[in-house]
N, C-alpha and C positions, 0 to 999 in steps of 0.2 A: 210839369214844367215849373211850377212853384215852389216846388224842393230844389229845383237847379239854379233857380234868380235866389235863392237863399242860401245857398252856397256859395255862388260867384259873391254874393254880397258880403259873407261873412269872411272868405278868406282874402276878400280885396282890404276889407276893416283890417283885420287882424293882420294882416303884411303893411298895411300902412304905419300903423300903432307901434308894429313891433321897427320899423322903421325910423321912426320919430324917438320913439323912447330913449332919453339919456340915462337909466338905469337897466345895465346890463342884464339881472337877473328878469325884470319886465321884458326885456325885451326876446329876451330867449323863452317866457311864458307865451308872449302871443306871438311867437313863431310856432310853438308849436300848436299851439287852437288854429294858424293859418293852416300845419300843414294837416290839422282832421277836418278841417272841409275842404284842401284841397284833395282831400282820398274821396270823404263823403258826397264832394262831385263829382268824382270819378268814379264811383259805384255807382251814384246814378245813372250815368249816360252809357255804360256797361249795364245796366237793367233794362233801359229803354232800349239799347241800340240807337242811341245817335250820336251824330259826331256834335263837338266843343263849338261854342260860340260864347259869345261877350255879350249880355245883354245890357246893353247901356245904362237904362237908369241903377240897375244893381249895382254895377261898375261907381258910378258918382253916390249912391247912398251908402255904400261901400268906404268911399275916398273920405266922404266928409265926416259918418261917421268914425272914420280910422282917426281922423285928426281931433275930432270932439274926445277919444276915448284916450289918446294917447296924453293931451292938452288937461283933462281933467285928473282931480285927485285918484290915487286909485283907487283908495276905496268905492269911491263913487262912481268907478268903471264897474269895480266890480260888483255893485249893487245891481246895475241897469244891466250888466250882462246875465246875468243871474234871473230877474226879472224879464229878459227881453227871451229866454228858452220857452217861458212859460205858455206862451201862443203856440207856438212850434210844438211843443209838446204834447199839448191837449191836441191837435190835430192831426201829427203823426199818430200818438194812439189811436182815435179813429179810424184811421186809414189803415193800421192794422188789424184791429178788428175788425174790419169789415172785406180786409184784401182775402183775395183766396187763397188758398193755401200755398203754391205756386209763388206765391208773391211776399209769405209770411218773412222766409228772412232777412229781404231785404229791408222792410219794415220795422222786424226788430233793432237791423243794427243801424234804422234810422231813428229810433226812439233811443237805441243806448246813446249812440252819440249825441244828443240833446240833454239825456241825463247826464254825460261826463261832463258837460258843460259847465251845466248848474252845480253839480257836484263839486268843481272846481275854484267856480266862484264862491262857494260856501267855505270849503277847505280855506280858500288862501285869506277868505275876510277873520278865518279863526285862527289863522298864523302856521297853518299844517304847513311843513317843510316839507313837505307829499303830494303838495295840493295837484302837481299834475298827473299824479298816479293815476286818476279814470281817462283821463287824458291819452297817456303814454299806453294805457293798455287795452286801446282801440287803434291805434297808429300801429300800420302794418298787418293788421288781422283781417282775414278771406273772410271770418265771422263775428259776430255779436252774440 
């Protein structure tokens, strides 16, 4: 369930941010980081079998983070996004090494999606005009 409240949390940020943003190309960047966790929540709940809910406070850590991210320089969005993969990460790996087999892919392409992430934030702090290429080629895909 902690993968789903971080999901609902990220893609409520990332639609806010992309919302607020008065520079178009920002804003069509975290449109699309909205629309890989709204996939990567909807892979989860297609893993678990359950149906969509709103979990409140991710909803509001979501909102306010959307405005801190959108409000702040970008680089320094894209520091703290980059940074903030880093827990998610180390704990998605675990969980798949230790998922059973059964459970393997979905694991992976809950660790790739965390790598795109970071991947992204590093690309765009270095000026890559690609920067959403890990991005874009997790959006839309049955696999990781």
């Amino acid at each position: 369930y902690e993968i789903y409240k971080s999901e609902v949390m990220g893609e409520t940020l990332f639609s806010v941010a992309a919302a607020l943003s008065l520079n178009a190309s920002r804003k069509q960047k975290w449109s699309s980081l909205a629309k890989l966790e709204k996939q990567t929540k909807e892979r989860y709940l297609d893993h678990v079998g359950a149906a969509e809910s709103y979990p409140y406070s991710s909803n509001v850590v979501g909102y306010i983070f959307g405005i801190l991210f959108a409000a702040l320089p970008w680089k320094l969005s894209l520091k703290l996004l980059g940074e903030g993969t880093q827990p998610f990460l180390e704990v998605f790996t675990r969980l798949l090494e230790q998922s059973p087999d059964c459970d393997k892919a979905f694991y992976r392409y809950i660790v790739a999606h965390e790598k795109a992430i970071a991947e992204f934030a590093v690309l765009e702090l270095q000026g890559d005009i690609n920067s959403l290429a890990p991005i874009n080629a997790l959006i839309g895909t049955a696999d990781a």
